[in-house]
N, C-alpha and C positions, 0 to 999 in steps of 0.2 A: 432529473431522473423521474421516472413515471411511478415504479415500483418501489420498495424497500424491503424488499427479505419475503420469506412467509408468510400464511395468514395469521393472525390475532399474535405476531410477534411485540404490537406495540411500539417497532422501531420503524419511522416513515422518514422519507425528506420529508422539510421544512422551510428550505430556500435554496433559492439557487444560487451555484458560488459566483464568482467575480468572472468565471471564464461561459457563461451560463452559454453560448452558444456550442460552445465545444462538448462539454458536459451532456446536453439534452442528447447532439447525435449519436455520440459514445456512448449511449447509457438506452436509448430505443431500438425497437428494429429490428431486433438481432433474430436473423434464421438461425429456429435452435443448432439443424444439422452445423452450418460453419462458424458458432459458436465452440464447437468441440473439435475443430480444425486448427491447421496451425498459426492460424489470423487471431486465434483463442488465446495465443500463449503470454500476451503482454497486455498488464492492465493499460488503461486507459481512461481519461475522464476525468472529470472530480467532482465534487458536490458536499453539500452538508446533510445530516441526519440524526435523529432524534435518541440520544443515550436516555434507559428507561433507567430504573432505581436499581435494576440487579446490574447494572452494567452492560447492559445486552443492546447492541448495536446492530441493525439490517444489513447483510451484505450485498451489494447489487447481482443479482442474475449474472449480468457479464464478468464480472471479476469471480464469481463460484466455480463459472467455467475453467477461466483460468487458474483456479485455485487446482480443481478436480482435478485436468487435464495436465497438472504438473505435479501429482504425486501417483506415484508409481503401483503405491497402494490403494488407491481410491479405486471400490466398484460401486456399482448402484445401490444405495442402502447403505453404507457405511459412512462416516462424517470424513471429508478431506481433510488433511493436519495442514497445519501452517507453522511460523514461527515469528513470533514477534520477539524485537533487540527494541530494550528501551533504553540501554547505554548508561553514562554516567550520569552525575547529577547537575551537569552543564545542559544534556541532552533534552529538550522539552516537546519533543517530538516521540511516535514511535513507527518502526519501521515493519511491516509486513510482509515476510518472504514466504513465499511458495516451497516446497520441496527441494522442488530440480533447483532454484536457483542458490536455496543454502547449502546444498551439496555441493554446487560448484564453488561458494567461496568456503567450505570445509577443505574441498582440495587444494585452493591456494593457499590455507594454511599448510596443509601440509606438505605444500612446497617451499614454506618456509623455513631459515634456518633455525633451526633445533635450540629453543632457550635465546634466541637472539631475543632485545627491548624489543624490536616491530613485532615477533613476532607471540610476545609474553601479549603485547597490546592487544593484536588483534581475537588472542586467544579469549581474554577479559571479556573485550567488547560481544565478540557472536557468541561465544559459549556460557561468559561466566555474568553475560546481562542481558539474558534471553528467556524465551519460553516457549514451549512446546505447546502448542492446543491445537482445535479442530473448531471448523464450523458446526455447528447443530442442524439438526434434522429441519429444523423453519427456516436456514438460513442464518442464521445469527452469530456474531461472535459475542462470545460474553470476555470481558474485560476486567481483569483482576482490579479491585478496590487500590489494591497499592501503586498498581498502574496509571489508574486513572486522576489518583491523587498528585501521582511524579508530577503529569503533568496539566496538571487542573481543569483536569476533564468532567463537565457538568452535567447537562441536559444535550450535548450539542458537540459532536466531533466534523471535523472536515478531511474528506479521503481527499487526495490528491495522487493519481498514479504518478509511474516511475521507474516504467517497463517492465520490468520482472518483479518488485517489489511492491508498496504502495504506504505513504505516510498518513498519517492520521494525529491530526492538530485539533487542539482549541482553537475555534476560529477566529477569536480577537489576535491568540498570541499568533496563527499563520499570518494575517493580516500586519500584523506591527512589525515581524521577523522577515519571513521566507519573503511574503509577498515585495514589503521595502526592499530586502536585496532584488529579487529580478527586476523591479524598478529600476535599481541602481546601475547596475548593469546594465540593462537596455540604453539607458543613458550615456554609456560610455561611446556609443556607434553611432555613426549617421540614423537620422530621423529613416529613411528606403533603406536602411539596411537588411539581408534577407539572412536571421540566426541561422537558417541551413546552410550558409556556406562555411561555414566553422565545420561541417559534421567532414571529417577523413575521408579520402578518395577510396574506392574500394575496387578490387583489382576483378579484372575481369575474364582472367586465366580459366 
């Protein structure tokens, strides 16, 4: 990534991640106009970036997009909300959603059944271990102390998108955890194996 947030926010890339050619082209380039097009609507990319001592974290340009262009409320001048689930105390990760996209699994909850275990869980997890904020006028998400403790967030967070969503790791624990597992799993296929044949046929009606 070229940029990180605002000016004099403080918070800049610092390296680039493991996937660095993917990352650079996701993260340049972007014509603002189809930035705010429907190409806008799914993060993408990943990279690492400089956590300052209030917690305050650079958002990329293109994920603001996507952030803005998925809440219903965002006009120009006003900060777009988000919603971060930092889950239980297994969870060492946290997770990023946009508007539109915890609205739709607010609806799947409420498609579920009434007082059912899955749906007492999932009620816990997005509602009762979440949080409601917004980006800042530079760009920035600032990150509650007791969040960044969960999950021992220093000088140095790593975003990894996740289409609608977006994780944000300690980059040693991504590296030891998430990173090992897709490891591991690549492992299971042929060396020419191509991961998009897993993706569902889609109907052409």
């Amino acid at each position: 990534m070229g940029q990180g947030g605002g000016s004099g926010s403080g918070s800049s890339p610092i390296r680039r991640c493991p996937f660095q050619g993917v990352a650079k082209q996701n993260f340049r380039g972007w014509d603002r106009h189809k930035e705010r097009g429907p190409l806008a609507r799914r993060f993408r990319g990943s990279d690492t970036f400089k956590v300052d001592a209030k917690g305050r974290v650079s958002i990329p340009a293109p994920f603001r997009r996507v952030i803005e262009a998925s809440d219903p409320d965002w006009r120009e001048g006003l900060r777009p909300n988000i919603v971060i689930v930092y889950g239980g105390d297994n969870q060492d990760w946290l997770e990023v959603y946009t508007m539109k996209a915890i609205e739709e699994i607010d609806d799947q909850i409420e498609d579920m059944q009434r007082g059912s275990t899955e749906r007492l869980w999932m009620e816990e997890l997005m509602h009762g271990q979440s949080i409601e904020t917004n980006i800042d006028e530079d760009g920035r998400l600032v990150l509650p102390q007791k969040l960044r403790e969960k999950i021992g967030l220093k000088s140095e967070a790593f975003f990894i998108s996740a289409g609608d969503y977006f994780k944000i790791w300690r980059p040693d624990t991504y590296e030891k955890k998430a990173g090992s597992r897709t490891r591991k799993l690549a492992e299971q296929y042929p060396e020419d194996f191509d991961p998009r044949s897993l993706l569902p046929p889609r109907s052409r009606g």
